[in-house]
N, C-alpha and C positions, 0 to 999 in steps of 0.2 A: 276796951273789950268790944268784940263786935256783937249784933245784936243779927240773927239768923231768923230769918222765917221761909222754911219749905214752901209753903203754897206761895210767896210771893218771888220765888227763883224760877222765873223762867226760860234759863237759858234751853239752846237745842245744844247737841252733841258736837256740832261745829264751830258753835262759840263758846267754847271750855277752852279755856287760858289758864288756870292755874291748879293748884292738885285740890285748894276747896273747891275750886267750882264742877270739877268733875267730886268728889264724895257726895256734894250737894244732889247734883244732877243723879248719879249712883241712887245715894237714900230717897230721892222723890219718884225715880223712874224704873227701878229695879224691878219691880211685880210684873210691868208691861213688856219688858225689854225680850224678845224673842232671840237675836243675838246681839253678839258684844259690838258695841259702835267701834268702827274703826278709827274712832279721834281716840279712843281709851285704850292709852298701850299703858306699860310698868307693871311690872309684876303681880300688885299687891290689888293692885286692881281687877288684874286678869284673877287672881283666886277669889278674891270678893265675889266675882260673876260667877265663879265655878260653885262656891258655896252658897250662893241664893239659888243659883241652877237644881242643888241637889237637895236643897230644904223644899223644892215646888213639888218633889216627887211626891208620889201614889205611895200608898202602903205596900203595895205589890213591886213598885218597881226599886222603893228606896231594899227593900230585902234582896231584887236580881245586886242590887247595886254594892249590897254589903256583900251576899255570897261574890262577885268577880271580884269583891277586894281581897277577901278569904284568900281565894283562887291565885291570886296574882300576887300575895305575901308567901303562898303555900310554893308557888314557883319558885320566885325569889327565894325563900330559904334552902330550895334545894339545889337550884344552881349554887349558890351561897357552900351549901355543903359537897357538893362534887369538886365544887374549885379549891378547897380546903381539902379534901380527899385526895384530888390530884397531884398537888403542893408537896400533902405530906410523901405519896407515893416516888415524887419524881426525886424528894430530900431522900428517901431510903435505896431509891437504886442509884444516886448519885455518891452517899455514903458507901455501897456495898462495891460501885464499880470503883471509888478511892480507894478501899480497906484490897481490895483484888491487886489494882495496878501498883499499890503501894507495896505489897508481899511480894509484889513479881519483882520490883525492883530491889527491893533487898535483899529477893534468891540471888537474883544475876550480881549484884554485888559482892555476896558470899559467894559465888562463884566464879568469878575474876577473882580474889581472896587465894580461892583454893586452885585455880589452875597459875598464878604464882609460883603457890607452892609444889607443882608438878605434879600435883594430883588425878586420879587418873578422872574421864571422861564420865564412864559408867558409875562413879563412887560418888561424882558430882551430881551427877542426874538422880542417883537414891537420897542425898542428903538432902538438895534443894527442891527437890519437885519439878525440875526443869524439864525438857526433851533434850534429846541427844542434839538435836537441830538449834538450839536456843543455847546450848553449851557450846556447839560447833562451831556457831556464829561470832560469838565473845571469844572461843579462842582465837578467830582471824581476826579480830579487830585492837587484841591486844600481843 
């Protein structure tokens, strides 16, 4: 077991070798520290500094500080819901243009069917909903 004493750690921020000696150096020098030493990278570190950063605030500024979080969740949730709005918009006109091209293709089917059967043009066009142009077309190609 090791035995820790703050007041007696005096390293500076250039000689922190290992991850205790930076918490160390962290827990003895955090109050003074104006920015992050550039020897202190990894993550856990950089948020340590952020959350002693935001416990020094003012009563005044920790409130700016909570209202831009407000602000900045209240974005995020509606970007969050426009892209979900989107999603669903672009599933219903993808559905409605399948349900469309899918009927077109089972008229022109039922009407290759009925011009087979020598059925006339015009009797084709009132059954299936076709144009005469999209009936005219399928009779030259079959």
């Amino acid at each position: 077991m090791m035995n820790i004493s703050l007041p007696k750690f005096n390293k500076e921020a250039t000689e922190l070798k290992t991850n205790t000696d930076i918490w160390l150096y962290l827990l003895k020098n955090t109050y003074r520290l104006k920015d992050s030493p550039k020897e202190i990278t990894g993550k856990i570190f950089k948020r340590f500094l952020e959350l002693a950063e935001i416990k020094q605030l003012t009563s005044t500024e920790m409130e700016t500080y909570r209202e831009s979080l407000r602000h900045n969740n209240f974005l995020r949730d509606m970007a969050s819901c426009e892209r979900r709005e989107g999603r669903m918009e672009g599933r219903m006109e993808g559905r409605t243009e399948g349900r469309t091209e899918g009927s077109i293709e089972k008229s022109m089917e039922i009407a290759i069917r009925l011009l087979q059967k020598k059925m006339s043009i015009d009797d084709i066009v009132s059954l299936t909903d076709l144009t005469k142009e999209q009936v005219g077309e399928l009779q030259k190609s079959n």
